[in-house]
N, CA, C and O atoms as a GROMACS GRO file, in nm:
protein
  332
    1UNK      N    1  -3.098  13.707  -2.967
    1UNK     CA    2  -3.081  13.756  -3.103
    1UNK      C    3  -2.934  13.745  -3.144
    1UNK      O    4  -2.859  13.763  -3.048
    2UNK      N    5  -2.858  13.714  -3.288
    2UNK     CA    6  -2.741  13.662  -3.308
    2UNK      C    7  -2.738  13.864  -3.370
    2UNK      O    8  -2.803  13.955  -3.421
    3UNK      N    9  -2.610  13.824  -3.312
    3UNK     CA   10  -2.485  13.967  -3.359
    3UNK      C   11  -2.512  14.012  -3.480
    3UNK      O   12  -2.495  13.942  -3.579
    4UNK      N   13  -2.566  14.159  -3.487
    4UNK     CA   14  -2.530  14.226  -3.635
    4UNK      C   15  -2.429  14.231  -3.717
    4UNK      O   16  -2.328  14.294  -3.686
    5UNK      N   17  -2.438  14.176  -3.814
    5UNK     CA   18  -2.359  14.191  -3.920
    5UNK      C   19  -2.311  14.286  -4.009
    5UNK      O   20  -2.400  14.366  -4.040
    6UNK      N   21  -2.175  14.314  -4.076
    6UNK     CA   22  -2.228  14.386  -4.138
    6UNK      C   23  -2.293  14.411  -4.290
    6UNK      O   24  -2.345  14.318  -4.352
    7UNK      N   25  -2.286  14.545  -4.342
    7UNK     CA   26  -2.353  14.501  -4.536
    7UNK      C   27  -2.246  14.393  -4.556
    7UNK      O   28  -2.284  14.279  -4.531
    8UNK      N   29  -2.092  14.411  -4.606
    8UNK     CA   30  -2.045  14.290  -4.684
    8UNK      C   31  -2.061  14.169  -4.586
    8UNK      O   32  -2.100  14.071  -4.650
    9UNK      N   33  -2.044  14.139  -4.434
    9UNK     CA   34  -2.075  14.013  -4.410
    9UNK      C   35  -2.221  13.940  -4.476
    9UNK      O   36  -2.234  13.822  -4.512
   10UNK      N   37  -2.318  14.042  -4.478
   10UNK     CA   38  -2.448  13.997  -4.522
   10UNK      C   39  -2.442  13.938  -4.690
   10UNK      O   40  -2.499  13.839  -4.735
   11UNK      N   41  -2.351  14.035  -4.763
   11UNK     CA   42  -2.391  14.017  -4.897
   11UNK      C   43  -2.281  13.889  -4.910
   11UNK      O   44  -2.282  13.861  -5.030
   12UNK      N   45  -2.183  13.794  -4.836
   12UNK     CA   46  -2.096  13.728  -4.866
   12UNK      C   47  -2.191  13.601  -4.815
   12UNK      O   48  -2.184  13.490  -4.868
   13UNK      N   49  -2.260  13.626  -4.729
   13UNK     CA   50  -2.328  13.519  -4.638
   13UNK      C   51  -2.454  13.473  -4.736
   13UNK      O   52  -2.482  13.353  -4.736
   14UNK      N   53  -2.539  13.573  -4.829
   14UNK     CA   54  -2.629  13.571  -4.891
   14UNK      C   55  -2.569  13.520  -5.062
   14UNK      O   56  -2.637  13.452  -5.139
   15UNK      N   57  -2.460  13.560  -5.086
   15UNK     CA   58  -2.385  13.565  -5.208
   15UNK      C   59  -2.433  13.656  -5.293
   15UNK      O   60  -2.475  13.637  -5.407
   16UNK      N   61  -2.422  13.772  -5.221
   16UNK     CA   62  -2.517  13.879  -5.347
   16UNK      C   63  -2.352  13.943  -5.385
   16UNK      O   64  -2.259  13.916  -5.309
   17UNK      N   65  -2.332  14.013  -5.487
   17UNK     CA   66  -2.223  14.106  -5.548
   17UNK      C   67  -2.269  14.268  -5.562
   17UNK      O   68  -2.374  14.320  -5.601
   18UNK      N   69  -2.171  14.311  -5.524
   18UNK     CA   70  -2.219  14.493  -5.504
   18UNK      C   71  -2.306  14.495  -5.648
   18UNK      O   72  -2.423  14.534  -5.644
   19UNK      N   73  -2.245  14.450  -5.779
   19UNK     CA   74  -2.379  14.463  -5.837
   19UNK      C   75  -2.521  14.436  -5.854
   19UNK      O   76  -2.607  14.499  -5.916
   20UNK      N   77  -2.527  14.346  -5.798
   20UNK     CA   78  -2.641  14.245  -5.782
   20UNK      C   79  -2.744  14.430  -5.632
   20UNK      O   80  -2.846  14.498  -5.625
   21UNK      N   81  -2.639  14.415  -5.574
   21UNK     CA   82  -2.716  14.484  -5.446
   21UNK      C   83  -2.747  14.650  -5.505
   21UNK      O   84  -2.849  14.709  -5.472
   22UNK      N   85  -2.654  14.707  -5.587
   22UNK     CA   86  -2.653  14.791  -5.693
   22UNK      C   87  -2.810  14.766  -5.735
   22UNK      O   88  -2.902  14.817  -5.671
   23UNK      N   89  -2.829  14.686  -5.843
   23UNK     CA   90  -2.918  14.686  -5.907
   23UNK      C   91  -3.109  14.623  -5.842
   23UNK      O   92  -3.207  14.590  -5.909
   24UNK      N   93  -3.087  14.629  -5.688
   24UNK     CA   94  -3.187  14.545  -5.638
   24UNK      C   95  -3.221  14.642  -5.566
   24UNK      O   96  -3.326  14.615  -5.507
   25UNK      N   97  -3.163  14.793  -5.529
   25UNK     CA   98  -3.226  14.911  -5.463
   25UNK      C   99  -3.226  15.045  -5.541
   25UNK      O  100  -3.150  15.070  -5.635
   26UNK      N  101  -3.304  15.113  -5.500
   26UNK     CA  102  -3.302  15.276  -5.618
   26UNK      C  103  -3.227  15.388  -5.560
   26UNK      O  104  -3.228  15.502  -5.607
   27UNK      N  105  -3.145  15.338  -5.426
   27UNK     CA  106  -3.007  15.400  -5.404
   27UNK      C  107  -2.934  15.400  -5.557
   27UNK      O  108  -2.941  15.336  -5.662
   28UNK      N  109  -2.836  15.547  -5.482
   28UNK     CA  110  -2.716  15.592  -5.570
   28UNK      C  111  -2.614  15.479  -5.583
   28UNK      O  112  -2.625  15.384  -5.506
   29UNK      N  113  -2.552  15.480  -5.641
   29UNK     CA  114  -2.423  15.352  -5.679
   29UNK      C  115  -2.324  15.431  -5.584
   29UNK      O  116  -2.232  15.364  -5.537
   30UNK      N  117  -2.330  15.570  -5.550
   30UNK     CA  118  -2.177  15.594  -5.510
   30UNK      C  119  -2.209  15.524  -5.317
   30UNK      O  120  -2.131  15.473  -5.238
   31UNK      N  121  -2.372  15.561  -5.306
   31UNK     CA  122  -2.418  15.585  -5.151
   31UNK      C  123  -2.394  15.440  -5.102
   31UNK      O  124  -2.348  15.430  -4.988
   32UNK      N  125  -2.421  15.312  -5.183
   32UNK     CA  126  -2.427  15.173  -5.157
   32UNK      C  127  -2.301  15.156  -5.148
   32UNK      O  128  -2.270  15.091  -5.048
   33UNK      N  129  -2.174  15.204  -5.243
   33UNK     CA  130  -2.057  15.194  -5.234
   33UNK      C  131  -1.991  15.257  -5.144
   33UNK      O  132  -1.877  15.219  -5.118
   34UNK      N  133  -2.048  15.369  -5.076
   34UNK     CA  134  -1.983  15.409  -4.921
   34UNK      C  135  -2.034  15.277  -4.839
   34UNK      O  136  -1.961  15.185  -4.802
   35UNK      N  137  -2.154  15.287  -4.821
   35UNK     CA  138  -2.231  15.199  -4.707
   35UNK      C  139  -2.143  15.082  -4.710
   35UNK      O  140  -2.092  15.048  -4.603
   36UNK      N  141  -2.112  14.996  -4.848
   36UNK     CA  142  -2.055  14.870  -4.810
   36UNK      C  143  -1.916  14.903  -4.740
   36UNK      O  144  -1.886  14.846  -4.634
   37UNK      N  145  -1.812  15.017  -4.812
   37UNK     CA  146  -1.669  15.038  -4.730
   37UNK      C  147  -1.659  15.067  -4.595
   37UNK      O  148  -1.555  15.070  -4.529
   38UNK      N  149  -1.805  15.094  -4.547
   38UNK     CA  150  -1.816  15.174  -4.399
   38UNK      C  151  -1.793  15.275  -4.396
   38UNK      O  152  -1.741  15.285  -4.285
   39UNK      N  153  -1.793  15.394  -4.452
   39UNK     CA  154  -1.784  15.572  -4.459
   39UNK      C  155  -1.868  15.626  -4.479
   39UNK      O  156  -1.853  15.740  -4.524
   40UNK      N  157  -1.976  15.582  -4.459
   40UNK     CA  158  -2.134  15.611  -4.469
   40UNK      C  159  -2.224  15.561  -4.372
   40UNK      O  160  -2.209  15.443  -4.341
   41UNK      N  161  -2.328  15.634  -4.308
   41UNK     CA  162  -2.432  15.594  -4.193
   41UNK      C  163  -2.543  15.667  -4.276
   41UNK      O  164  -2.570  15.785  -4.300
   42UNK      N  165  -2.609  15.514  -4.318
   42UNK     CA  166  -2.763  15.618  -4.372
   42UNK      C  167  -2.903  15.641  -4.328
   42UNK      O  168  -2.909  15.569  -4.229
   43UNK      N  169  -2.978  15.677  -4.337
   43UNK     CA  170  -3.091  15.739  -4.343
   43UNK      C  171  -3.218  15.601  -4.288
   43UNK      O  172  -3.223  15.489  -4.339
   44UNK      N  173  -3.297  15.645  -4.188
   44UNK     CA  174  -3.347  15.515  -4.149
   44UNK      C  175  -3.429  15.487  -4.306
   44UNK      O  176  -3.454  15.366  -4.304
   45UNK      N  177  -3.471  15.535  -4.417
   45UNK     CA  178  -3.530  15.533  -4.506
   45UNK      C  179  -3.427  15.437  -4.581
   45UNK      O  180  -3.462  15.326  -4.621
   46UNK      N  181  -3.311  15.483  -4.595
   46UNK     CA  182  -3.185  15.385  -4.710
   46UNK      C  183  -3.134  15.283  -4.646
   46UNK      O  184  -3.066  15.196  -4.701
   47UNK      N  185  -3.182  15.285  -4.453
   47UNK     CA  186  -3.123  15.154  -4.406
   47UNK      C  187  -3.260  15.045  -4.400
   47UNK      O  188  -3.246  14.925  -4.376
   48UNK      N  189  -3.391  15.108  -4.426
   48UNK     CA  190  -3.501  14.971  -4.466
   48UNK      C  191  -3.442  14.946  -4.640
   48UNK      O  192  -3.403  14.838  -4.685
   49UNK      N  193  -3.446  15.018  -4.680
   49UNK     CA  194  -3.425  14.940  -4.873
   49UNK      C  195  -3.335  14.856  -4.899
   49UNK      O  196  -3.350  14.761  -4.976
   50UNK      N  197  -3.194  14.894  -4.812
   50UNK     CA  198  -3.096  14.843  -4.849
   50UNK      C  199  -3.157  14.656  -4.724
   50UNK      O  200  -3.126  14.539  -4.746
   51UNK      N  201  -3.203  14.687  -4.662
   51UNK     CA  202  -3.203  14.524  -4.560
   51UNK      C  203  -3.305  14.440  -4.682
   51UNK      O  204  -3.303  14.323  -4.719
   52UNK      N  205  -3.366  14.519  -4.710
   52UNK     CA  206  -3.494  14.434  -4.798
   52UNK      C  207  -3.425  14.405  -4.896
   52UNK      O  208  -3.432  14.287  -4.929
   53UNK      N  209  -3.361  14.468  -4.953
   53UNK     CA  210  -3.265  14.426  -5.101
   53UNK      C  211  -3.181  14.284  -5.004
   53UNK      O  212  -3.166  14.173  -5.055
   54UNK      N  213  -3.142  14.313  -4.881
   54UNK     CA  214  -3.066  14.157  -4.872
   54UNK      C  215  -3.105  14.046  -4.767
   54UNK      O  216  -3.042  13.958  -4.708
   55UNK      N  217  -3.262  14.100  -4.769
   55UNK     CA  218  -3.309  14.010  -4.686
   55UNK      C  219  -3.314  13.992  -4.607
   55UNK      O  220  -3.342  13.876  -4.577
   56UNK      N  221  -3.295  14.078  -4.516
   56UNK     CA  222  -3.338  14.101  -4.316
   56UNK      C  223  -3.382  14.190  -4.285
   56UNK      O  224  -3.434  14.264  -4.369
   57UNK      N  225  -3.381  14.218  -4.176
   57UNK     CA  226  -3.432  14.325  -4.130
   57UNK      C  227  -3.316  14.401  -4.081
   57UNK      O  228  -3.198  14.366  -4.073
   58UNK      N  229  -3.391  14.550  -4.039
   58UNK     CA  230  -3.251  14.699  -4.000
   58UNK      C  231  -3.205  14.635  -3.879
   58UNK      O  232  -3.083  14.629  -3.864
   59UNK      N  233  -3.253  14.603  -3.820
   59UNK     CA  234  -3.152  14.519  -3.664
   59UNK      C  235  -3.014  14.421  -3.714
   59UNK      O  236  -2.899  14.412  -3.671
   60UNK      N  237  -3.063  14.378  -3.788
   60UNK     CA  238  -2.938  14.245  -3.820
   60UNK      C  239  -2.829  14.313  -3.871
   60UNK      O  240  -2.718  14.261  -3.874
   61UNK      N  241  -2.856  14.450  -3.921
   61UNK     CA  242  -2.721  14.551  -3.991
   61UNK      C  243  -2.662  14.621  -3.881
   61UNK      O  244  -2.733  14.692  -3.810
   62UNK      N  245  -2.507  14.606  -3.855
   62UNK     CA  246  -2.434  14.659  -3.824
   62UNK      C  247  -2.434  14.816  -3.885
   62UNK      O  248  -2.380  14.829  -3.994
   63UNK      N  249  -2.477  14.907  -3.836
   63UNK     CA  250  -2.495  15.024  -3.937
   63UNK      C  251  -2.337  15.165  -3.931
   63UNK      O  252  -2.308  15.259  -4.005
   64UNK      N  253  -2.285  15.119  -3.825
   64UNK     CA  254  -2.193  15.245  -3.816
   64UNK      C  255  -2.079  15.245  -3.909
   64UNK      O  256  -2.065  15.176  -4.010
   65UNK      N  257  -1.980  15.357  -3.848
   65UNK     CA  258  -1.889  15.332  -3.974
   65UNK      C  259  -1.758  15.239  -3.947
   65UNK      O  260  -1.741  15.207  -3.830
   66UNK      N  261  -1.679  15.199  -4.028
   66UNK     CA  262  -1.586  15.109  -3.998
   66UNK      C  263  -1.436  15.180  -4.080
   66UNK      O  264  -1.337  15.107  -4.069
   67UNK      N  265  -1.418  15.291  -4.144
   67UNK     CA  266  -1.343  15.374  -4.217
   67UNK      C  267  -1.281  15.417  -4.078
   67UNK      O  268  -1.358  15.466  -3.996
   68UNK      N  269  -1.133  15.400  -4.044
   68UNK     CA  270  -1.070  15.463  -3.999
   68UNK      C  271  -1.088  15.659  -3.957
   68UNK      O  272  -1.013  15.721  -4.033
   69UNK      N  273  -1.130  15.710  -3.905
   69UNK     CA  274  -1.146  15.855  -3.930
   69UNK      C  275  -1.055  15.960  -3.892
   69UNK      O  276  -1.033  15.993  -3.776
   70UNK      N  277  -1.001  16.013  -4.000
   70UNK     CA  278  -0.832  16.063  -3.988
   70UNK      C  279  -0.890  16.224  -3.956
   70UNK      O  280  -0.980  16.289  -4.010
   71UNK      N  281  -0.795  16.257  -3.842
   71UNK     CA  282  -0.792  16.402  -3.793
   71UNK      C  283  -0.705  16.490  -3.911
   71UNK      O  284  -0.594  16.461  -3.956
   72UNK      N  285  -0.790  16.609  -3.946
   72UNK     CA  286  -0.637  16.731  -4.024
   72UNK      C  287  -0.659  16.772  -3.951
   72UNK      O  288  -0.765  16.758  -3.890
   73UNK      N  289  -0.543  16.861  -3.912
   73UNK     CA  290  -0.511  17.048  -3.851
   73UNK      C  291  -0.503  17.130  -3.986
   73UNK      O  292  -0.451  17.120  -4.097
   74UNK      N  293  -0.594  17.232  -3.902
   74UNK     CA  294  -0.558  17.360  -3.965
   74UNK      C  295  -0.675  17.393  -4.039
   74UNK      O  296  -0.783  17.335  -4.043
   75UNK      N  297  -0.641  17.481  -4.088
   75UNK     CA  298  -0.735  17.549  -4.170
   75UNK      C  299  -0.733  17.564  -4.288
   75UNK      O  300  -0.808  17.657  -4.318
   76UNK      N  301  -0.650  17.490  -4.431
   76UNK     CA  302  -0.620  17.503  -4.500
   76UNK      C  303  -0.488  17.626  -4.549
   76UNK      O  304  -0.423  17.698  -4.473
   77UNK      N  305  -0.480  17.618  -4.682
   77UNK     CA  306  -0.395  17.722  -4.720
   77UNK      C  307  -0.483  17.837  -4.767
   77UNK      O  308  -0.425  17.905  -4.851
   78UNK      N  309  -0.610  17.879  -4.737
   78UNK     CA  310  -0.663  17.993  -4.760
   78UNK      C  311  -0.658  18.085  -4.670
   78UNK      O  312  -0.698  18.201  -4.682
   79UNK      N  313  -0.593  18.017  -4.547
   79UNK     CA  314  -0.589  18.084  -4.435
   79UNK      C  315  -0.474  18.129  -4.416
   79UNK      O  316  -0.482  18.213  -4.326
   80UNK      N  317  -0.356  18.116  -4.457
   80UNK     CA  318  -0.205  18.084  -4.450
   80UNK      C  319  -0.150  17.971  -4.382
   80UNK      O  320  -0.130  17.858  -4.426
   81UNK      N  321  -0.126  18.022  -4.255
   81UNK     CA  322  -0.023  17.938  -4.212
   81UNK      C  323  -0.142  17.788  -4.122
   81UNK      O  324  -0.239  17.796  -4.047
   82UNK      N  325  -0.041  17.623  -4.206
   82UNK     CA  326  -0.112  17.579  -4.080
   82UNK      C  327  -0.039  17.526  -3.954
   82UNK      O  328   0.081  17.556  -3.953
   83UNK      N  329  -0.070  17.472  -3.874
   83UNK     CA  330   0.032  17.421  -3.769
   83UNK      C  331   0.108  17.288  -3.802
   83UNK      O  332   0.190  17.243  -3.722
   0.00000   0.00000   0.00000
């Protein structure tokens, strides 16, 4: 089986445009627009719609995230002090 891809490798490989992929599932615009940046892992339900909107199947999607994931300290300023 060839290497999962991910959503934008798929939609560059297929030539679809976030709108095109926008308008081809009854996902949210913001949820498709995480999924393509990688800051989003969805739902085995939003990861069949979104493969059918581009034409494969949930295996061929790379599904995790690819967003850097930045640590804070502390507890905010409701708490007072942070470290």
């Amino acid at each position: 089986m060839e290497r999962a891809k991910s959503i934008g490798e798929w939609m560059t490989e297929r030539g679809i445009n976030l709108n095109t992929l926008i308008a081809s599932t009854p996902l949210d615009r913001k949820v498709i627009e995480a999924l393509v940046g990688g800051r989003y892992t969805p739902s085995p339900q939003q990861r069949q719609l979104l493969a059918a909107a581009l034409g494969v199947d949930t295996e061929s999607i790379a599904w995790g995230h690819s967003a850097q994931v930045q640590h804070i300290y502390g507890h905010g300023p409701q708490f007072g002090r942070s470290p």
